[in-house]
N, C-alpha and C positions, 0 to 999 in steps of 0.2 A: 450184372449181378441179379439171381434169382429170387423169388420173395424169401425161400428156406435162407437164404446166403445174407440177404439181408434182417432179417430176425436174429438169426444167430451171429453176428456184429453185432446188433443192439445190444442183444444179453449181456453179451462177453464186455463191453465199453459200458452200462449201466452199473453191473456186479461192480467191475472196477472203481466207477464213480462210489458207488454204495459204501465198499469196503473202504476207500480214500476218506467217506463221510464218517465213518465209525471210526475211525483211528483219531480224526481229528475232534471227535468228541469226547471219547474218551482217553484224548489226552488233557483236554480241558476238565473232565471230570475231576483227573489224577492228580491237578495242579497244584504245587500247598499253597497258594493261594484261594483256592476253592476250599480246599482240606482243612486247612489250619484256621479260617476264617478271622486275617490280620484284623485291627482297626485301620482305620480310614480317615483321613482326613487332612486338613489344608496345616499346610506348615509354611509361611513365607506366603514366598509367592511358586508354591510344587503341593501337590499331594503327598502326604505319606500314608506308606501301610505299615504297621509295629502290629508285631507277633510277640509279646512280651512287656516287662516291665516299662522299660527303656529302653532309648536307642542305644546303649551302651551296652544294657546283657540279652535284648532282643535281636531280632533279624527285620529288618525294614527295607522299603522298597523306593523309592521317589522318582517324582514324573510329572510333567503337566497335565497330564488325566489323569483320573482314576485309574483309566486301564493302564496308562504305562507305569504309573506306580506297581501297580499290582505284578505287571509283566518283571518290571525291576525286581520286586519280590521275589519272583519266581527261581529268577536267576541266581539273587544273593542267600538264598535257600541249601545251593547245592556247593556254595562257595567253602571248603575247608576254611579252618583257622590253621595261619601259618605261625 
């Protein structure tokens, strides 16, 4: 491989990285969790996040972290009411 053959690899696997880094941020940006900015806090022995009144007319999330609360959040965000 030539130095030209070589640069032009890096670019093309760098952009790719870059572009991989920008999706994953601004998916975190887009999060309702990040959006909605739930409370927080310990329930038991789990974290919860409430987006609302209550857990009964809210959307809430729970988890041994923060983060996984929050992640739960995320998910029970996009969940219809059946």
């Amino acid at each position: 491989m030539n130095e030209e053959e070589y640069w032009s690899m890096r670019l093309s696997n760098d952009t790719f990285h870059g572009n991989n880094n920008k999706r994953i941020i601004l998916d975190y940006l887009i999060a309702p969790s990040v959006i909605y900015k739930p409370k927080i806090y310990i329930d038991g022995n789990e974290w919860c996040t409430l987006y609302g009144e209550n857990l009964q007319d809210g959307v809430c999330g729970f988890g041994k972290s923060p983060e996984l609360a929050m992640n739960n959040f995320d998910k029970a965000w996009i969940i219809k009411i059946q």
